[in-house]
C-alpha positions as MATLAB code, in Angstrom:
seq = 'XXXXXXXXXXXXXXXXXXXXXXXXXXXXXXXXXXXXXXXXXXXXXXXXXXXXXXXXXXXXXXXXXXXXXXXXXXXXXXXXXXXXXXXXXXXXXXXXXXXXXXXXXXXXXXXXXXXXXXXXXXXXXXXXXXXXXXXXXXXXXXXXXXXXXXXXXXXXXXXXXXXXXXXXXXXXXXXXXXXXXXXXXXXXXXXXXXXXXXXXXXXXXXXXXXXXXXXXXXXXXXXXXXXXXXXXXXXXXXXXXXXXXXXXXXXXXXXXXXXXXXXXXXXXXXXXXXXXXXXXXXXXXXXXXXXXXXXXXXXXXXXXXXXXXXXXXXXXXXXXXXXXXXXXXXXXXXXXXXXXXXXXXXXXXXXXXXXXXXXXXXXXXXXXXXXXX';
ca = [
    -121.000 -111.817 -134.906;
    -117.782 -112.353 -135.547;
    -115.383 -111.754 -138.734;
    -113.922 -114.841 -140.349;
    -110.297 -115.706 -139.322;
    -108.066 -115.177 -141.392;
    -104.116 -117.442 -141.873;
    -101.945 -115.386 -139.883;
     -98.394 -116.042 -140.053;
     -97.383 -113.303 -138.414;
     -94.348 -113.708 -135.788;
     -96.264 -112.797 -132.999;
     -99.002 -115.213 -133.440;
    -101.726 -113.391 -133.248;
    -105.432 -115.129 -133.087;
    -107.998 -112.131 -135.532;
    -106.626 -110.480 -138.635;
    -108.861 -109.230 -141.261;
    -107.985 -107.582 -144.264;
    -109.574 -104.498 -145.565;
    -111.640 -105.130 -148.885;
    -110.912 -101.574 -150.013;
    -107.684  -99.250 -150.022;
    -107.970  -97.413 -146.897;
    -107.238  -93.527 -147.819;
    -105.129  -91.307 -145.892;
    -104.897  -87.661 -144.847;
    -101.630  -87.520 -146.463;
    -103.080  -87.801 -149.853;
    -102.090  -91.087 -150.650;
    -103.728  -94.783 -150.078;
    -102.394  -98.095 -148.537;
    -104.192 -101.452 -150.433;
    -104.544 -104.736 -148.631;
    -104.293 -103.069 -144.956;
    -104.478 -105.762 -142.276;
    -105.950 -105.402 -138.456;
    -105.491 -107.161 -135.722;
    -108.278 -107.165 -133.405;
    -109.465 -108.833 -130.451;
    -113.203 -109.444 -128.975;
    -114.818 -109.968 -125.954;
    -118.535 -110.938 -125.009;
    -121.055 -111.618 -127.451;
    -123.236 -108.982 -129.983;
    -126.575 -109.111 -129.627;
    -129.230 -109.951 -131.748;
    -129.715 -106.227 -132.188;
    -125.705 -105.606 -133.100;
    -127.117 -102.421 -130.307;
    -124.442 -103.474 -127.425;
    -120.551 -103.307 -129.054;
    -118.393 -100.930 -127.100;
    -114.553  -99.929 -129.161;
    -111.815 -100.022 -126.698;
    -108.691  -97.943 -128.532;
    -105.484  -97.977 -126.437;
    -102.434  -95.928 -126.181;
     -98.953  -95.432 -127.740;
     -97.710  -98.515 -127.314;
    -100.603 -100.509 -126.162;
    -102.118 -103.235 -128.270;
    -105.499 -105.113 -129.179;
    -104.883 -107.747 -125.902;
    -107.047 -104.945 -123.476;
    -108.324 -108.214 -121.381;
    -106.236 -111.308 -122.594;
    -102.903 -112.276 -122.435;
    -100.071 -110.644 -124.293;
     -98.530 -113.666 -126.741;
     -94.692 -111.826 -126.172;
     -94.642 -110.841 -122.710;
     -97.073 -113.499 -121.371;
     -98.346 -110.443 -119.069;
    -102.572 -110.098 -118.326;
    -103.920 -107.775 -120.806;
    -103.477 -104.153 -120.441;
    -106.758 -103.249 -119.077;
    -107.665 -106.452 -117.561;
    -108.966 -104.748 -114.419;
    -111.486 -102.981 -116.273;
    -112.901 -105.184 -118.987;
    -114.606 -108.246 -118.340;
    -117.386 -110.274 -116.794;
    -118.763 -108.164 -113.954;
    -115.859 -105.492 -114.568;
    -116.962 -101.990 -114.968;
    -116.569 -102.631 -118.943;
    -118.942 -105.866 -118.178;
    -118.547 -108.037 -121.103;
    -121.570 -110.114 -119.624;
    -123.736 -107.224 -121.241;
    -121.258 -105.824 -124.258;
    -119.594 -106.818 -127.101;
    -116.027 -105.003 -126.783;
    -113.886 -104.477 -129.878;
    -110.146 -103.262 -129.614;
    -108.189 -103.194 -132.463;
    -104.321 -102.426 -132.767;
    -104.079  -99.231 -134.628;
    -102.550  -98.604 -137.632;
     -99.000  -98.411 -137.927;
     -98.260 -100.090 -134.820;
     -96.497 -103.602 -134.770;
     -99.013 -106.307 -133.091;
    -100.358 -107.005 -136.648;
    -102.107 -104.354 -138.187;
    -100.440 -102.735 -141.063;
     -97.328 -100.884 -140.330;
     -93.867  -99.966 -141.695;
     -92.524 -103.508 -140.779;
     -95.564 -105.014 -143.323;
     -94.517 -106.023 -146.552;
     -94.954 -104.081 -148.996;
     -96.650 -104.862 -152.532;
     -93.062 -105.845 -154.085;
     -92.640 -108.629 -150.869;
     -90.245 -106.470 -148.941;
     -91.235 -104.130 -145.766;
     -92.213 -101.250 -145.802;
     -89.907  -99.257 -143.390;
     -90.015  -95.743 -143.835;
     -91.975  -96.244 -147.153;
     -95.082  -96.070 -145.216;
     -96.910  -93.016 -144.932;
     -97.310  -90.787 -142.313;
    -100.277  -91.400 -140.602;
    -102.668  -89.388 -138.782;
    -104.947  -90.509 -135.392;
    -107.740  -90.141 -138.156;
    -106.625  -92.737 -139.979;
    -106.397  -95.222 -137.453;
    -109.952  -94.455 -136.694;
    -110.717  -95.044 -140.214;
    -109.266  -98.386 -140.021;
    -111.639  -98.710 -137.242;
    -114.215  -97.949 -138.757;
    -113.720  -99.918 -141.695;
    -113.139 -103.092 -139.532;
    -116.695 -102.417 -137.296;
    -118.487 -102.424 -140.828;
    -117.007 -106.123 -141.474;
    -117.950 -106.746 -138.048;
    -121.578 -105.377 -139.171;
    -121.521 -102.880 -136.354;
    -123.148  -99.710 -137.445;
    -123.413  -97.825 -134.395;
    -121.156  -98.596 -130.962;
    -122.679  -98.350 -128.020;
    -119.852  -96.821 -126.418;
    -116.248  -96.041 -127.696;
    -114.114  -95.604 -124.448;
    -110.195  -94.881 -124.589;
    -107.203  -93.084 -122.563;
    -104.442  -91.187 -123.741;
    -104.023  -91.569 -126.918;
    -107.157  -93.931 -127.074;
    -109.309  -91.012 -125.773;
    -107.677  -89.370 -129.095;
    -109.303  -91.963 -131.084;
    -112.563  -91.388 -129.355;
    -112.515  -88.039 -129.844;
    -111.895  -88.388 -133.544;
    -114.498  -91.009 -133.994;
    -116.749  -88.974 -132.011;
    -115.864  -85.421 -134.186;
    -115.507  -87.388 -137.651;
    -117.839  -90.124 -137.572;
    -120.671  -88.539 -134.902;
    -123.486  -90.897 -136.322;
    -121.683  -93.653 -135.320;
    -121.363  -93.619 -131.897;
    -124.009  -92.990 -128.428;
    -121.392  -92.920 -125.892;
    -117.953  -90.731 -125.975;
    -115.441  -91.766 -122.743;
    -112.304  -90.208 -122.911;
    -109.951  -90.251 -120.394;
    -106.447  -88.592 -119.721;
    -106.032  -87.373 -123.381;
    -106.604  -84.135 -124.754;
    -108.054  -82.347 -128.309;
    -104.639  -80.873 -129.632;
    -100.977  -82.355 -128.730;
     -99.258  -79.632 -126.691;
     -96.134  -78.165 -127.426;
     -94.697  -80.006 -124.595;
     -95.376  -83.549 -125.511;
     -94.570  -82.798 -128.900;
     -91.044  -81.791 -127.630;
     -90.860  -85.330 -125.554;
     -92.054  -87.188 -128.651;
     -89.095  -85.499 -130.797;
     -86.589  -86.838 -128.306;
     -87.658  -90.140 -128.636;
     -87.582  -89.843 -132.065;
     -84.302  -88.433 -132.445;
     -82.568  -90.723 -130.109;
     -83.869  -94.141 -132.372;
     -83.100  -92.118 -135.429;
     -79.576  -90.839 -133.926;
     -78.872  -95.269 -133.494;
     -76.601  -96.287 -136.129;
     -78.519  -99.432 -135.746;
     -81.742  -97.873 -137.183;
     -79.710  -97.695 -140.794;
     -82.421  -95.063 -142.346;
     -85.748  -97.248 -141.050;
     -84.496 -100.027 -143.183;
     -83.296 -102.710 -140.667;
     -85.448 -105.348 -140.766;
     -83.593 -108.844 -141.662;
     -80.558 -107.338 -141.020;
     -79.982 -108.790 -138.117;
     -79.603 -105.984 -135.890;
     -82.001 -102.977 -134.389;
     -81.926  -99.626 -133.189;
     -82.996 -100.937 -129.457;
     -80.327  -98.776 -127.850;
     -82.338  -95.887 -129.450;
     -86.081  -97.221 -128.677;
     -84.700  -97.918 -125.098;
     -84.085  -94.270 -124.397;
     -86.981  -93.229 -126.607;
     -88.985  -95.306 -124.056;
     -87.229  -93.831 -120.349;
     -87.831  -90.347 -122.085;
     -91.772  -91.064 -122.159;
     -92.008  -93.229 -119.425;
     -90.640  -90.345 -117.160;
     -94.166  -88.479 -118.338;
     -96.313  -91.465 -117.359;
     -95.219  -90.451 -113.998;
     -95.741  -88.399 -110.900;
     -92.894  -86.689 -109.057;
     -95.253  -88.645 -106.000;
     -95.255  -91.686 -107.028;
     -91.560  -91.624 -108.474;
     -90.745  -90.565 -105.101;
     -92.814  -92.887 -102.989;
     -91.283  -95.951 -105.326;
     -87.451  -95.103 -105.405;
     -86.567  -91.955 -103.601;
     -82.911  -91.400 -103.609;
     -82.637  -95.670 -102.573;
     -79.996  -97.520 -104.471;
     -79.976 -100.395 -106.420;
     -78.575 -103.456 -104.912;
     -75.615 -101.871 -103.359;
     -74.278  -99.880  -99.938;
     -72.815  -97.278 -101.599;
     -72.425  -95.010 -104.845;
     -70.142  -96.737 -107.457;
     -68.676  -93.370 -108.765;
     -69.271  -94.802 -112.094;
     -72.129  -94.783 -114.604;
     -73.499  -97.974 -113.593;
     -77.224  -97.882 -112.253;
     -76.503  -96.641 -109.056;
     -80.011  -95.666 -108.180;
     -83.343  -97.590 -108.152;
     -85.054  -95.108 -110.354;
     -81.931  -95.613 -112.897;
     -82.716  -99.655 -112.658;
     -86.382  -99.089 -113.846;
     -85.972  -96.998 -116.623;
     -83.337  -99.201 -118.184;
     -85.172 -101.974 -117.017;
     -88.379 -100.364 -118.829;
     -86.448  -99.297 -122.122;
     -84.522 -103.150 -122.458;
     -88.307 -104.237 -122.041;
     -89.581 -102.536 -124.466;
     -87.847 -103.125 -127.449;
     -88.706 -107.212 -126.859;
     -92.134 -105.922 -127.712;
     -92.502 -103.156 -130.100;
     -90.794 -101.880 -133.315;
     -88.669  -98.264 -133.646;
     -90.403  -97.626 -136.676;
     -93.665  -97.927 -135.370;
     -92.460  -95.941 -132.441;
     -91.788  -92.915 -134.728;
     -95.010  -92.881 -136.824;
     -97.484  -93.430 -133.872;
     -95.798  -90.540 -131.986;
     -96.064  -88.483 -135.325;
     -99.746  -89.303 -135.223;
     -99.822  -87.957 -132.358;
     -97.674  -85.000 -132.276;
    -100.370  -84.013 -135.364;
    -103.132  -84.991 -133.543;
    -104.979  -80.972 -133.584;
    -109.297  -81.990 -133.737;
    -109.573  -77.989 -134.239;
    -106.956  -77.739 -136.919;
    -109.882  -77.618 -139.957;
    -111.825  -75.529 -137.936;
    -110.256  -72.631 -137.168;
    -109.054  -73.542 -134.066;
    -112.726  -73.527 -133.044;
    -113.057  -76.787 -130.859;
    -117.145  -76.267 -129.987;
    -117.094  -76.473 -134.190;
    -116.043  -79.557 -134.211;
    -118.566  -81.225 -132.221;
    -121.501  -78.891 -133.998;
    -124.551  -81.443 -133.702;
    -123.491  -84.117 -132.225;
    -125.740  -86.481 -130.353;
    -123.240  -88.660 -128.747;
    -122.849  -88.331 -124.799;
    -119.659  -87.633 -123.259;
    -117.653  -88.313 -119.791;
    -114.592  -86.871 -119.922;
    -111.770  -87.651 -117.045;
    -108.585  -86.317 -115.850;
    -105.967  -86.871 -112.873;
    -105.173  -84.201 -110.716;
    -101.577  -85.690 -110.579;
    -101.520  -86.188 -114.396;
     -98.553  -83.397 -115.935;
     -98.839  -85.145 -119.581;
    -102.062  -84.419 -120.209;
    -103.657  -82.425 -117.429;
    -107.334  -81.271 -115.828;
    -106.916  -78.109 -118.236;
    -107.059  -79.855 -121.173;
    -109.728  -82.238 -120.011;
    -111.838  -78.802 -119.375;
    -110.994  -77.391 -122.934;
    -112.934  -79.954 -124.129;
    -115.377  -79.899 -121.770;
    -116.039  -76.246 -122.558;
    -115.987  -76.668 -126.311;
    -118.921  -79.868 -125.887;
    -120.720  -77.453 -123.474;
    -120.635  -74.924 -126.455;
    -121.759  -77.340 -128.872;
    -124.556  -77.670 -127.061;
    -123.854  -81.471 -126.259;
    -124.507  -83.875 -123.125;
    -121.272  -83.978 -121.385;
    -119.992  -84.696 -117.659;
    -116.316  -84.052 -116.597;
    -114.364  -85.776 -113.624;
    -111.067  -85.253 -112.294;
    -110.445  -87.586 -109.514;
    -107.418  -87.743 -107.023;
    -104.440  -90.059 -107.747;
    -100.990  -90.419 -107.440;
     -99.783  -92.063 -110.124;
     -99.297  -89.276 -112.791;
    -101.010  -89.950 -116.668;
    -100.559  -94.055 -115.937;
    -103.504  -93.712 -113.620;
    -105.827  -94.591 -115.949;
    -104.313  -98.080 -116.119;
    -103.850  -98.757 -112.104;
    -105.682  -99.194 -109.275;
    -108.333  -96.198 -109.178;
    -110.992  -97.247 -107.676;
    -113.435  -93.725 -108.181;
    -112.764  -94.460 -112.145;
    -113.624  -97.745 -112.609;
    -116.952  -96.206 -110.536;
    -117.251  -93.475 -113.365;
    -116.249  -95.937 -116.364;
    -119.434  -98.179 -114.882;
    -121.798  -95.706 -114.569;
    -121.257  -94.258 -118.147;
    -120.754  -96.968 -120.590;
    -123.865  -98.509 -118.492;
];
């Protein structure tokens, strides 16, 4: 069953938007009324609404996991894993992924208008990974989905399943989380400040209030974005791609030009970017994240967290993955051990650093099968 459509006249066109019949409240304190999401499904629920599996996806990923993206035009993000006969088989589920909160693909987010017709900007709270789960949750009860099958996600997706998993436990049989981790390390919280700093540090981003002005802080998302896409990345696979090659050209330039190959792709990947996603939402997701602690409330006591839980759980990790690596994957695995619940842990071989779970790795779409069944 499906949710009615609703106008949408966003600029991105999107096809499902539903709004929220109730104010969604935050972990801030505070309450946001009329919150939209943008969602997109795939297969058909069953008669016994017993076969829905949530798909959440990463920083700057989006609700198109299996269809194609309406800006860049590009297959969906997880295309190779979700679909008929794929190892998310949407011959057998119903799959639900919803942009989260905050973001910029049409759920609510600091470039929504705000109650008095004007956007947001940095009048939007600061959100929490919680409360995009919430969100969640509120749109799989208008979808009249009480219990998921499966929630699977990666990075910050295996965040959300985590939360759902810790927060909501009677709402969920199967827990996959994959290259993510139960507390933001001091590391990535450093990486995320960078990016922050360098869209906030744009003259262009005028205090978060930009929007119909005519101009953007994309000089400051673009380097927000090479920061982080450096940490998607192996030292292998940045090596085995570029090297010390350069771009289009005999020699060096002795200038600042993109001399290098590896200089080409991150500018490349920044200028990309900001065709696609909004600064604001860039700062508030990676707050979200930088917050994200599942032990905070509990003393620090992970196996708390997951005290009784029923679901199962597969965890995964990449042995190439510096981001997020195996030893975080095995926190958590030690902590659901603790708890006394069902879990299996993986790390498999790869090359292509904390992006693997979104390439060609053949052993995971073989676990990813196996679990969500």
């Amino acid at each position: 069953m499906d949710a009615p459509a609703q106008p949408d006249d966003s600029r991105f066109g999107l096809n499902r938007r539903i709004t929220l019949p109730q104010p969604l409240m935050l972990d801030g304190g505070t309450s946001l009324d009329n919150v939209e999401i943008a969602y997109e499904t795939y297969g058909t629920l069953n008669a016994e609404r017993s076969n829905a599996v949530l798909v959440c996806h990463a920083t700057s990923g989006d609700q198109f996991v299996a269809s194609q993206h309406p800006i860049t035009g590009k297959p969906g993000w997880w295309s190779r894993s979700v679909g008929p006969g794929k190892p998310i088989d949407t011959d057998r589920h119903f799959v639900v992924c919803a942009n989260v909160l905050g973001s910029c693909m049409g759920s609510t987010g600091p470039a929504s208008l705000a109650s008095d017709g004007q956007p947001y900007a940095l009048r939007f709270p600061v959100i929490t990974i919680r409360d995009m789960v919430r969100a969640q949750i509120a749109l799989l009860d208008l979808l009249g989905i009480e219990r998921l099958h499966a929630v699977v996600g990666g990075s910050m997706g295996g965040m959300q399943a985590l939360s759902l998993a810790a927060h909501w436990p009677g709402r969920v049989d199967r827990v996959m989380v994959i290259a993510a981790t139960a507390a933001m390390p001091a590391q990535n919280i450093a990486f995320q400040e960078v990016g922050r700093q360098a869209i906030m540090a744009d003259p262009n981003w005028q205090g978060g209030n930009y929007y119909g002005t005519g101009t953007a802080p994309d000089s400051g998302l673009a380097v927000a974005r090479m920061a982080a896409h450096i940490t998607y990345l192996s030292e292998e696979s940045m090596h085995e791609k570029f090297g010390r090659r350069l771009q289009d050209r005999a020699s060096k330039t002795f200038g600042f030009d993109a001399d290098f190959q590896v200089e080409s792709y991150l500018r490349h990947q920044g200028a990309s970017f900001t065709g696609r996603f909004d600064a604001n939402s860039y700062l508030y997701i990676t707050k979200a994240m930088s917050y994200f602690d599942l032990a905070e409330d509990h003393g620090g006591r992970l196996a708390e967290v997951f005290a009784g839980t029923k679901s199962r759980f597969c965890l995964v990790s990449f042995d190439s993955d510096w981001l997020y690596p195996t030893r975080e994957s095995r926190k958590i695995a030690h902590a659901l051990n603790a708890a006394g619940a069902p879990v299996s842990f993986v790390e498999l071989s790869a090359p292509y650093g904390h992006d693997s779970f979104l390439l060609d790795v053949p052993e995971l779409d073989r676990v990813i099968a196996g679990f969500v069944g």
